[in-house]
TIROVEX-984692 format. One line per field, with one value per atom (N, C-alpha, C): residue number from 1; x, y, z; residue in three letters. Coordinates in nm, 4 decimals. Layout:
k <- (NUM ...) .
x <- (X ...) .
y <- (Y ...) .
z <- (Z ...) .
r <- (ala ...) .
This chain:
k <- (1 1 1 2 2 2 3 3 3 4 4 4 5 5 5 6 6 6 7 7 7 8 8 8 9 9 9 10 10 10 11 11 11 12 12 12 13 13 13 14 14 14 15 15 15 16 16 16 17 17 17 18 18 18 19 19 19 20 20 20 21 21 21 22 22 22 23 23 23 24 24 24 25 25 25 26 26 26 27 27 27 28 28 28 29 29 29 30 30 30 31 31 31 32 32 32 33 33 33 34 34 34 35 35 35 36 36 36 37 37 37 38 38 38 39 39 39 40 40 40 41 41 41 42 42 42 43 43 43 44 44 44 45 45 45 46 46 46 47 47 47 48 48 48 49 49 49 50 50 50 51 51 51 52 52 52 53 53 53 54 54 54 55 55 55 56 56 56 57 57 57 58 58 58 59 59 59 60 60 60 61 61 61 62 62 62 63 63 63 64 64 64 65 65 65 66 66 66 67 67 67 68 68 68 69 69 69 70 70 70 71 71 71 72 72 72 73 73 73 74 74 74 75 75 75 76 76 76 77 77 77 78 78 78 79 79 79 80 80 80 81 81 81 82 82 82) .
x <- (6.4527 6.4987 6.3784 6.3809 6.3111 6.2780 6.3796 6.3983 6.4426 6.3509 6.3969 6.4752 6.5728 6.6909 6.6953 6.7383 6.7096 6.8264 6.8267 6.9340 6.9237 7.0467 7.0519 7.1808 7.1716 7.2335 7.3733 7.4324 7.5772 7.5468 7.4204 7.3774 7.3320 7.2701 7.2410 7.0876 7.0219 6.9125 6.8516 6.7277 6.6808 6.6498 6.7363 6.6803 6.5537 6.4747 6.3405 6.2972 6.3546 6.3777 6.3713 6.2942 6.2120 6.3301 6.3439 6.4545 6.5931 6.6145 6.7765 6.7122 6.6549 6.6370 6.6215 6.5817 6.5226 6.6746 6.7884 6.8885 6.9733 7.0093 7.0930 7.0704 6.8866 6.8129 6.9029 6.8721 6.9474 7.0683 7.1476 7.3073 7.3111 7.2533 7.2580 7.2706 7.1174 7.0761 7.1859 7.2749 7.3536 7.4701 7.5201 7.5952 7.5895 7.4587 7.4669 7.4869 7.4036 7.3877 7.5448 7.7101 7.8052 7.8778 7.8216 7.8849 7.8631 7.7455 7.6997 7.7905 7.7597 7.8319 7.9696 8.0345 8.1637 8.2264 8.1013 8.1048 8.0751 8.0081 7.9738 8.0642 8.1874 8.3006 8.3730 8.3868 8.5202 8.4469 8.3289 8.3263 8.3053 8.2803 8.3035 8.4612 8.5581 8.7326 8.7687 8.6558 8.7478 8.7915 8.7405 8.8107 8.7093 8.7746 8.6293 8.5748 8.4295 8.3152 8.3297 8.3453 8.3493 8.4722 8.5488 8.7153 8.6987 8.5896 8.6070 8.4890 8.3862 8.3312 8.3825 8.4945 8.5367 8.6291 8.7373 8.8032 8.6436 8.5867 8.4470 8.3931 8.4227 8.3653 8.4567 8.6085 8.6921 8.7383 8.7264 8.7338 8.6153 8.4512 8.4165 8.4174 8.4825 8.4561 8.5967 8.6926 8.8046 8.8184 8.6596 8.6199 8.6063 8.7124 8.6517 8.5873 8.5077 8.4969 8.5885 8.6265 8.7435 8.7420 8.6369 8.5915 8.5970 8.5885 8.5897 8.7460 8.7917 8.8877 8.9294 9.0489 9.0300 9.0051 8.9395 8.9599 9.0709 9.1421 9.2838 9.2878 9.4334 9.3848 9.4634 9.5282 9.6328 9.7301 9.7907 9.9291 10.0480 10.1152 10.2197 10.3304 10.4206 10.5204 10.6315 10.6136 10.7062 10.6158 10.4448 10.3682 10.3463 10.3823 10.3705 10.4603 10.6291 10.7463 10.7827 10.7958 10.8522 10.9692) .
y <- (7.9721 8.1106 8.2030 8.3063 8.4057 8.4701 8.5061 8.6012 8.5147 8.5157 8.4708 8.5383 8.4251 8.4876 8.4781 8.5451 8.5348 8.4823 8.3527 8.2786 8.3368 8.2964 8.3590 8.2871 8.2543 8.2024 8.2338 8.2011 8.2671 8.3928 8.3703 8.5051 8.6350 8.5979 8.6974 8.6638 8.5385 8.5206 8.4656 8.4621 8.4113 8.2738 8.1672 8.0310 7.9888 7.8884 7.9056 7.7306 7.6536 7.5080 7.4924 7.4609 7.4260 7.3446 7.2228 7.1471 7.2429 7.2995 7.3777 7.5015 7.5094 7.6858 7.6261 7.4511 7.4457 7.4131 7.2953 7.2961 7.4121 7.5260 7.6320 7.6862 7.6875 7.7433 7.6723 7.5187 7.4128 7.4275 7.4628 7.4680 7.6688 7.7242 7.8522 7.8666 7.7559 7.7249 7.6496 7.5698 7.4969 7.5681 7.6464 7.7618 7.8250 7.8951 8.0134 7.9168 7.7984 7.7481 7.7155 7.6943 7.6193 7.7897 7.8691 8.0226 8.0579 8.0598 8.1083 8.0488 7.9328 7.8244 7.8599 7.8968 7.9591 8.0663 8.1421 8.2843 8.2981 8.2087 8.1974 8.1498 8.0404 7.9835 8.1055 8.1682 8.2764 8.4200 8.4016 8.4625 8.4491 8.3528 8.2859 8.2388 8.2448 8.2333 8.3751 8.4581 8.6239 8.6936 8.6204 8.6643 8.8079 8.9039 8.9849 8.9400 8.9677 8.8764 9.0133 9.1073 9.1762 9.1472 9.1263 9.0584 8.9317 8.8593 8.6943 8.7295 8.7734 8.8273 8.8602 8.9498 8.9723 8.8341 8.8095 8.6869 8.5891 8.5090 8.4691 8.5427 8.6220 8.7165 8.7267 8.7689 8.6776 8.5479 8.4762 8.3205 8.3052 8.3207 8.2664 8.3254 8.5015 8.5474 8.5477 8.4339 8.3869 8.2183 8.1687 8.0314 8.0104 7.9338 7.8933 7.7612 7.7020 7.5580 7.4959 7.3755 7.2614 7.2238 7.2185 7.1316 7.2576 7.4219 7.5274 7.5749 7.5577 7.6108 7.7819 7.8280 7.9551 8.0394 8.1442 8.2506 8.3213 8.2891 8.3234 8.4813 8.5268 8.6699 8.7337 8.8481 8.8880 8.7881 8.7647 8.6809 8.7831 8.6626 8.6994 8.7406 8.8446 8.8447 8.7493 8.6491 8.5198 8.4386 8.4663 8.3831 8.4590 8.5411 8.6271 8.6396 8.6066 8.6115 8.5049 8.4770 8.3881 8.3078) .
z <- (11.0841 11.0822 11.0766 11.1344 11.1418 11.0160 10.9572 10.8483 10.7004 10.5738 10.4836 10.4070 10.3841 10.2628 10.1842 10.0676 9.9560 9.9119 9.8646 9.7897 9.6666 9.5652 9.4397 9.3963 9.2259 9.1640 9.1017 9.0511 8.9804 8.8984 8.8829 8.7718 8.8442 8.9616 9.0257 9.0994 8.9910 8.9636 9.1277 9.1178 9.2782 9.2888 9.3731 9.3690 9.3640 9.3189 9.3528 9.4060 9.3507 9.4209 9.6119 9.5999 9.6982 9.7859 9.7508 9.8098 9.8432 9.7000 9.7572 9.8658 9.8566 9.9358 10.0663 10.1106 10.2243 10.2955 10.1839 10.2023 10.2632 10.1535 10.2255 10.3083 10.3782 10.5051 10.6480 10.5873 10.7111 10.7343 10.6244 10.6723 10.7073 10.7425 10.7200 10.8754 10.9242 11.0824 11.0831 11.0684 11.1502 11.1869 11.0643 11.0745 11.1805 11.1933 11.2770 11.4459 11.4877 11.5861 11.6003 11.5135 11.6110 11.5936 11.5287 11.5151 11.6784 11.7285 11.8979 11.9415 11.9240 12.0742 12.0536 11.9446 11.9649 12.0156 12.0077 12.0384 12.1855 12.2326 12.3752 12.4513 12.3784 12.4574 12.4869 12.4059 12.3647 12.5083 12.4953 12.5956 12.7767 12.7706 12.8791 12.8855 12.8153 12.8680 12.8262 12.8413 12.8332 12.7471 12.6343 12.4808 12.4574 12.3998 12.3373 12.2760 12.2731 12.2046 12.0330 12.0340 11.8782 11.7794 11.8983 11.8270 11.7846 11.8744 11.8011 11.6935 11.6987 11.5598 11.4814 11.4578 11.3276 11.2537 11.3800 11.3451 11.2443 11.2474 11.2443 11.1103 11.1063 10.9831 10.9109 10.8879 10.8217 10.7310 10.8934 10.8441 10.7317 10.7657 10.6772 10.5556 10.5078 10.4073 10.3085 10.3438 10.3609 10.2417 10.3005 10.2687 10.1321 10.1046 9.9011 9.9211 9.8064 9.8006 9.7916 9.8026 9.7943 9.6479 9.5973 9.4511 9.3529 9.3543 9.2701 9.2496 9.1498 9.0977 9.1683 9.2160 9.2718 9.1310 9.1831 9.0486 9.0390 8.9069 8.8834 8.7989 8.8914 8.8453 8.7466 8.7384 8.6056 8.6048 8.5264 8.5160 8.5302 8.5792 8.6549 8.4943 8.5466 8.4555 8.4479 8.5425 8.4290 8.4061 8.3511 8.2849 8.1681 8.1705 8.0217 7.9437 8.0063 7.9286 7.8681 7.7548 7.6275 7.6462) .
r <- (unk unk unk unk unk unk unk unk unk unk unk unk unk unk unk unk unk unk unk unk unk unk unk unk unk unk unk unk unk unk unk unk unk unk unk unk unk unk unk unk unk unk unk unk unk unk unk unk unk unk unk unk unk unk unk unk unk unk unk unk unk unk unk unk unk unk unk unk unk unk unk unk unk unk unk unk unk unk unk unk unk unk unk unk unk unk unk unk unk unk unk unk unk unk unk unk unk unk unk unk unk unk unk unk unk unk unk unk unk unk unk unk unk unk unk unk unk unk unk unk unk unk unk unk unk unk unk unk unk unk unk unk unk unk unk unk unk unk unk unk unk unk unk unk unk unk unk unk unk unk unk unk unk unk unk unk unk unk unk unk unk unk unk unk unk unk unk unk unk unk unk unk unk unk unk unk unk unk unk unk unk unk unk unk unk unk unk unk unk unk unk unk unk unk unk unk unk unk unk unk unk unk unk unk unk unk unk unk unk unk unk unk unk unk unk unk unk unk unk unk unk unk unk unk unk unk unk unk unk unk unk unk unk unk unk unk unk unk unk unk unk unk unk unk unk unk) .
């Protein structure tokens, strides 16, 4: 990648691990490399290329982990009634 990112922790804090930073770099590049090639199908069969961007921008801001518990939010009023 061209441009470094600044990873950062649950706290806010800045990764500094050498191994993880080189990790989330690689999946960041693999990311972006099947993100094109998708974006390039969609435009080559005619799709708008800003419409399949957002779809794309969505999906991934959409994405939880499989293994993280969702974050649960007010309770419901038949979790509060007796």
């Amino acid at each position: 990648m061209t441009q470094t990112t600044r990873w950062i922790d649950k706290e806010g804090k800045p990764l500094s691990c050498k191994d993880k930073l080189a990790t989330l770099d690689d999946n960041l590049e693999e990311l972006l490399e099947v993100a094109l090639d998708a974006l390039e199908d969609a435009a080559v069969i005619g799709a708008d290329v800003d419409a399949t961007r957002r779809a794309f921008v969505r999906g991934i801001e959409a994405l939880q982990p499989r293994f993280v518990p969702a974050a649960s939010g007010p309770a419901t009023p038949a979790e509060t009634e007796s």
